[in-house]
VEXFIBA-533450 format. One line per 10 residues: their letters; for each residue x, y, z of C-alpha. Coordinates in nm, 4 decimals. Layout:
% residues N
A = X,Y,Z | ...
//
This chain:
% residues 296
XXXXXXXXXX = 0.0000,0.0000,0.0000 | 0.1301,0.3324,-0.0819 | 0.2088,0.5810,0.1738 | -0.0735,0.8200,0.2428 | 0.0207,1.1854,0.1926 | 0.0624,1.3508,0.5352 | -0.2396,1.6398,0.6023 | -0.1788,1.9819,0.5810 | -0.1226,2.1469,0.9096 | -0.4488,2.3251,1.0280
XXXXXXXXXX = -0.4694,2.7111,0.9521 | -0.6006,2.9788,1.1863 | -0.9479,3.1571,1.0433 | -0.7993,3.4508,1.2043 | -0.5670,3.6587,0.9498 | -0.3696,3.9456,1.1321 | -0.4006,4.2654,0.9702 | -0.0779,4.3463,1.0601 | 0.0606,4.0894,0.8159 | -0.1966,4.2245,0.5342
XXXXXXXXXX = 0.0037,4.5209,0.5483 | 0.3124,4.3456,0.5223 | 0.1968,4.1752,0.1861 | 0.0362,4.5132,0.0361 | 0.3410,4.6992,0.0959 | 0.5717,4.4445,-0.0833 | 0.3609,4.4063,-0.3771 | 0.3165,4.7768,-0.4122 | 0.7204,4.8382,-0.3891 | 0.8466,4.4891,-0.5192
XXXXXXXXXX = 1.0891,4.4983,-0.2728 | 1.1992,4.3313,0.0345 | 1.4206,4.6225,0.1514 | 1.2557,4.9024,0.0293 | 0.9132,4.7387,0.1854 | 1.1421,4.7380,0.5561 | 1.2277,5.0965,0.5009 | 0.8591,5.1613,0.4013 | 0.7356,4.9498,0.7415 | 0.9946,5.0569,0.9471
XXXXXXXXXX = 1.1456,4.7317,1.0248 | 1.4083,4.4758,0.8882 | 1.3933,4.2781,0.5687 | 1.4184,3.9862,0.7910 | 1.1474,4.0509,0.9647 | 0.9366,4.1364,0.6911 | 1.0360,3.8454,0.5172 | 0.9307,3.6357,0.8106 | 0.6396,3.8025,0.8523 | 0.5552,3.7450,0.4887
XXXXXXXXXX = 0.6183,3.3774,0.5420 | 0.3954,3.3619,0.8420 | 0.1122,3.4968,0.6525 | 0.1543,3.2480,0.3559 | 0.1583,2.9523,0.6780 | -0.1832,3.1047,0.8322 | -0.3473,3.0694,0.4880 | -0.1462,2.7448,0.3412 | -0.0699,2.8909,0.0124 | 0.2545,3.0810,-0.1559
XXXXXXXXXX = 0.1694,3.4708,-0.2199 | 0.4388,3.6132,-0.3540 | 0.7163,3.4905,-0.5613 | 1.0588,3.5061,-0.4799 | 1.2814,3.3923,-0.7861 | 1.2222,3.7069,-0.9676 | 1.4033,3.9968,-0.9614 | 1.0967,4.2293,-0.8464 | 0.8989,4.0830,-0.5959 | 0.5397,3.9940,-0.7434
XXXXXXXXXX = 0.2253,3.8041,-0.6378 | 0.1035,3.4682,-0.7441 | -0.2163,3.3630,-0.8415 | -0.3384,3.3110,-0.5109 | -0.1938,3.6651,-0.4206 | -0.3486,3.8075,-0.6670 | -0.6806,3.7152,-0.5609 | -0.6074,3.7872,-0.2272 | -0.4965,4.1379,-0.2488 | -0.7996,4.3428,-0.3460
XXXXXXXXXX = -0.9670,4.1722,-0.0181 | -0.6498,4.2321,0.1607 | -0.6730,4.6013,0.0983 | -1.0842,4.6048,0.1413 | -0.9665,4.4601,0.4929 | -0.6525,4.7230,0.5093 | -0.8891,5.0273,0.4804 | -1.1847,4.9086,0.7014 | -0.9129,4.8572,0.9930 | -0.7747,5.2495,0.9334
XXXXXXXXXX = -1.1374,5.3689,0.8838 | -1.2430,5.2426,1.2345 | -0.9639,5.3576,1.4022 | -0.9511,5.6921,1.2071 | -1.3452,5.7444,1.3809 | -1.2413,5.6534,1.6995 | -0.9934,5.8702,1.7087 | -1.2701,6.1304,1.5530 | -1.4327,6.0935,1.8498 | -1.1518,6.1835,2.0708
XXXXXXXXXX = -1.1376,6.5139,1.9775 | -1.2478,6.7658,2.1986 | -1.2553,7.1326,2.2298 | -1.5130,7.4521,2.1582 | -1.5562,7.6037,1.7905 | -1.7206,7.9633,1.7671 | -1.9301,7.9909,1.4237 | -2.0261,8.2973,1.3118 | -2.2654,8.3437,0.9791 | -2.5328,8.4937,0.8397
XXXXXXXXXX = -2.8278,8.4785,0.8709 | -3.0279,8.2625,0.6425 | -2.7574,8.0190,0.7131 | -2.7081,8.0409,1.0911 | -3.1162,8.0252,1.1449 | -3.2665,7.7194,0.8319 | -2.9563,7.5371,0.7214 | -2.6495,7.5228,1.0238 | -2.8705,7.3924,1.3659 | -2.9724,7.0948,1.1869
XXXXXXXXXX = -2.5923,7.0060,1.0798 | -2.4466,7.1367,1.3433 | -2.6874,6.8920,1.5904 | -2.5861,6.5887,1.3452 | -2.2107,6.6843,1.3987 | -2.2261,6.7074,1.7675 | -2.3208,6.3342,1.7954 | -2.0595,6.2420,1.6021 | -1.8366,6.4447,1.8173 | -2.0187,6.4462,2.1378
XXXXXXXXXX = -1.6671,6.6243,2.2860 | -1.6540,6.9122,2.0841 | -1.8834,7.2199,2.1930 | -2.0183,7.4479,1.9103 | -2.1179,7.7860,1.9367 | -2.3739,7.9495,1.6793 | -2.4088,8.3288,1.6423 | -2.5281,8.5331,1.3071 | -2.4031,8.8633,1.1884 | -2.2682,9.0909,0.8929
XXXXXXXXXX = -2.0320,8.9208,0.7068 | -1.7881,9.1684,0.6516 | -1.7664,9.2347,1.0458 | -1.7235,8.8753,1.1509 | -1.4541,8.8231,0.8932 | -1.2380,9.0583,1.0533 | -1.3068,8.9099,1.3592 | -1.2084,8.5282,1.2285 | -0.9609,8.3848,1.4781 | -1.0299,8.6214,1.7469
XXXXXXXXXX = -1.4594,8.5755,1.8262 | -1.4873,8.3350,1.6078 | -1.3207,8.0053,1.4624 | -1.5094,7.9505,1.1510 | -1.7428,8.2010,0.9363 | -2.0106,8.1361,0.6832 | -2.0239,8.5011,0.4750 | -2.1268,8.6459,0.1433 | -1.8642,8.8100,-0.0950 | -1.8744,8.9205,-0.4342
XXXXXXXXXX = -1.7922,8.6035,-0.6727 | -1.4505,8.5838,-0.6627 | -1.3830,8.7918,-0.3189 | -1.1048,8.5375,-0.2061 | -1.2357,8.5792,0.1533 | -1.3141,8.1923,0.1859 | -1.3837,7.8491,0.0267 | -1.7056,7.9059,-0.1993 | -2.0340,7.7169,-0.1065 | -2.2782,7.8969,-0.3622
XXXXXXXXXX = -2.3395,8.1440,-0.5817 | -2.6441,8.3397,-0.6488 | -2.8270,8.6358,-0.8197 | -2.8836,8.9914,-0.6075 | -3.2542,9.0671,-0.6414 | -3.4754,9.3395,-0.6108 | -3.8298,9.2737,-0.4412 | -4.1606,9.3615,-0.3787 | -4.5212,9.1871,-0.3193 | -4.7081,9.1152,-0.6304
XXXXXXXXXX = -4.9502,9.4278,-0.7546 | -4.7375,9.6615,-0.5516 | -4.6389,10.0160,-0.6342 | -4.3756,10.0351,-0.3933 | -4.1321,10.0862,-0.6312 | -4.2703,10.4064,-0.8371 | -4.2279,10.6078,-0.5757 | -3.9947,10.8963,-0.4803 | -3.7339,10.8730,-0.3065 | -3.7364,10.5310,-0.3137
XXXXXXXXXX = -3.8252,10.3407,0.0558 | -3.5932,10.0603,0.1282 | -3.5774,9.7447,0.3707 | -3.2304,9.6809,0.3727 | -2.9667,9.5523,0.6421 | -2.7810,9.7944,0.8948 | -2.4478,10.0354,0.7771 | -2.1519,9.8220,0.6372 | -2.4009,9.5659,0.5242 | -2.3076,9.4155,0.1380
XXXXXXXXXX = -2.6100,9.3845,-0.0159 | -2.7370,9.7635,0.1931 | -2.3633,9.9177,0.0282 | -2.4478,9.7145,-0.3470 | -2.8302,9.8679,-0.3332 | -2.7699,10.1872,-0.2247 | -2.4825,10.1995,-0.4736 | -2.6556,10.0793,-0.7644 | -2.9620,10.3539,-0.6998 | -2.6864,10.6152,-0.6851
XXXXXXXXXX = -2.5456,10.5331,-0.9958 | -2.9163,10.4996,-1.1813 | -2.9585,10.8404,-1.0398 | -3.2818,10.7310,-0.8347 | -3.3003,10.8782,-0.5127 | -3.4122,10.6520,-0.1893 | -3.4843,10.6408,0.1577 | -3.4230,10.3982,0.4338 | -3.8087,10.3011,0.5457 | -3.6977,9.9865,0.7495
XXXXXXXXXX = -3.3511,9.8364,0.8890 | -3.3117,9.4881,1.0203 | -3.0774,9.2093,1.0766 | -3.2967,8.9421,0.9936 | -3.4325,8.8415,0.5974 | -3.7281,8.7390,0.8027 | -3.7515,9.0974,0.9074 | -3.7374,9.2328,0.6137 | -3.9143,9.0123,0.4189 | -4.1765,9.1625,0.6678
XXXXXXXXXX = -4.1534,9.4826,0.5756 | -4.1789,9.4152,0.2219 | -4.4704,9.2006,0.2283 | -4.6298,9.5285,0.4137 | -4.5807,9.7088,0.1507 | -4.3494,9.9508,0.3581 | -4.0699,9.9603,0.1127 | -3.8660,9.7035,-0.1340 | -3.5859,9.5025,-0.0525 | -3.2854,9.3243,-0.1895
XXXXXXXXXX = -3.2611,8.9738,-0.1151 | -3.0374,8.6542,-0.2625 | -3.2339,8.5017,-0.5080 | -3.1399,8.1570,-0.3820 | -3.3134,8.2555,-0.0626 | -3.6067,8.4562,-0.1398 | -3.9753,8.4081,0.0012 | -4.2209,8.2532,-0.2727 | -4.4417,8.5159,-0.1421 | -4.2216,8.8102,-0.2912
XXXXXXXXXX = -4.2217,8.9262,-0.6541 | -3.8807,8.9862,-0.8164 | -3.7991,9.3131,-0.9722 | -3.5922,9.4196,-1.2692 | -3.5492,9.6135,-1.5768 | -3.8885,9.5944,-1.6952 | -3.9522,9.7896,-1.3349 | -3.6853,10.0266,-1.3813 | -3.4476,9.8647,-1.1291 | -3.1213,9.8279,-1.1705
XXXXXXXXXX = -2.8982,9.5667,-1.2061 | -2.7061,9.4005,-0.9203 | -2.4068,9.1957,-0.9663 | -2.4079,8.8093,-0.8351 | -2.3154,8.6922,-0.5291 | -2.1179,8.3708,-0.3282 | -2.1736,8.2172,-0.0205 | -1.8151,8.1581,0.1263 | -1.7038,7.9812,0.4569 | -1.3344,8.0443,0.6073
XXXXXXXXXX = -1.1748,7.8772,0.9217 | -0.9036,7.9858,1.1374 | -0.5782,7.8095,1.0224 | -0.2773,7.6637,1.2428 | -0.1913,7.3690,1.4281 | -0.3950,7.2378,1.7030 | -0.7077,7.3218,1.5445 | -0.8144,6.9547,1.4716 | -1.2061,7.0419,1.6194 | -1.2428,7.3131,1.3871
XXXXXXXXXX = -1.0463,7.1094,1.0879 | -1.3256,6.7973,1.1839 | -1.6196,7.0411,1.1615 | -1.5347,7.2084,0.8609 | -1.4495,6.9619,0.6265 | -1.8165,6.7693,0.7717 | -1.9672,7.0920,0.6403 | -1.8222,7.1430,0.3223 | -1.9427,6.8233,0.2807 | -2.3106,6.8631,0.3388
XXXXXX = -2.3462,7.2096,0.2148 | -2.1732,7.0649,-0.1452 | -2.3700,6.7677,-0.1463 | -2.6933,6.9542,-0.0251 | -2.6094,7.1876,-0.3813 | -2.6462,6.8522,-0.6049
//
């Protein structure tokens, strides 16, 4: 009777990511050495390591004979799941470590944003972060910029397109309004709803009537578009608004009215740079990433 071929020794079901690594970085460099320098270790042990690897699963990975390391077969089909398994294992410890972070961010923007689109992110970001504090507080854009880094760690502003003063969100059209079947804007001097002094959209309207040579009047002053969206809808005066956020209950205004022309507009959001701002770097990438996605 022939001799029976001795069984293969058992294999654990329990692969080591550690060795994973091992395997992706010397198939990615071909390389024993450069795959130590890479790893930080010795070409012995990476070799060993290698070895070990091919023992847990009981079959050859790479092969040796050639001059640049490269897989086999069985490596080959391995890999892709080897580097599924590589990037789950950094993904779960790049979260936890997420979570870590701790600290207080001030956010300062305006408005429309700091009142219908930033609580409901900013709620979603806290339990992901339950150790960072945020702060929410809405102003003039041009006034909280220069205050970026001092009151506040991030701001959410308008610009003209192209200001350079952050990271662009949106752009939209400047518009004139009124409420439908109003005469609001025939008369002289012109009533306005418009934000307080150093305001953009108060300096670009007030501008833009200068320059058509129609005089105007400040009838109402607020901070809020829901103020002035108020005043409008009273018929108290007109009012300049982003088109992007404008009340359905407002009628647009242009040349057909005899208004003039306002230039377009970009929603931008800037951050304090520098080290040791990992909170603030954590909160604004998260919303760059919703408010782009939200755009879609």
């Amino acid at each position: 009777m022939p001799a029976s071929t001795p069984p293969r020794a058992p294999r654990s079901h329990t692969v080591d990511i550690d060795l994973l690594r091992v395997l992706d970085t010397v198939l990615r460099v071909g390389s024993f050495t450069t795959a130590a320098k890479a790893l930080s270790r010795t070409q012995s042990a990476v070799s060993m390591q290698l070895k070990r690897l091919e023992e847990q699963l009981g079959v050859q990975l790479v092969e040796r004979g050639t001059r640049k390391l490269a897989a086999t077969l069985e490596g080959q089909q391995l890999l892709p799941l080897a580097r599924q398994m590589l990037s789950l294992n950094d993904q779960l410890f790049h979260d936890i470590d997420a979570q870590e972070v701790s600290g207080s961010i001030r956010i300062g923007a305006i408005e429309h944003y700091a009142t219908r689109v930033l609580p409901a992110l900013i709620a979603e970001f806290c339990k992901l972060h339950p150790r960072i504090h945020v702060e929410l507080q809405h102003g003039v854009s041009s006034l909280m910029h220069r205050e970026l880094g001092a009151r506040y760690d991030l701001v959410i502003g308008i610009g003209p397109v192209g200001s350079g003063e952050g990271l662009r969100l949106s752009k939209s059209r400047v518009v004139w309004a009124s409420t439908a079947g109003s005469a609001t804007h025939l008369q002289r001097p012109l009533p306005l709803a418009l934000n307080p002094e150093g305001a953009m959209l108060r300096d670009w309207a007030t501008h833009a009537l200068d320059q058509a040579g129609i005089p105007w009047r400040i009838a109402y002053t607020s901070t809020t578009v829901t103020g002035l969206e108020a005043a409008v809808r009273a018929g108290i005066a007109i009012g300049v608004f982003r088109e992007a956020t404008i009340s359905q209950r407002l009628k647009v205004l242009g040349a057909r009215e005899g208004m003039p022309a306002m230039p377009e507009c970009e929603v931008w959001l800037a951050a304090t740079p520098g080290p040791g701002r990992k909170a603030v770097e954590l909160l604004e990438a998260f919303l760059i990433h919703k408010l782009r996605k939200a755009r879609r």
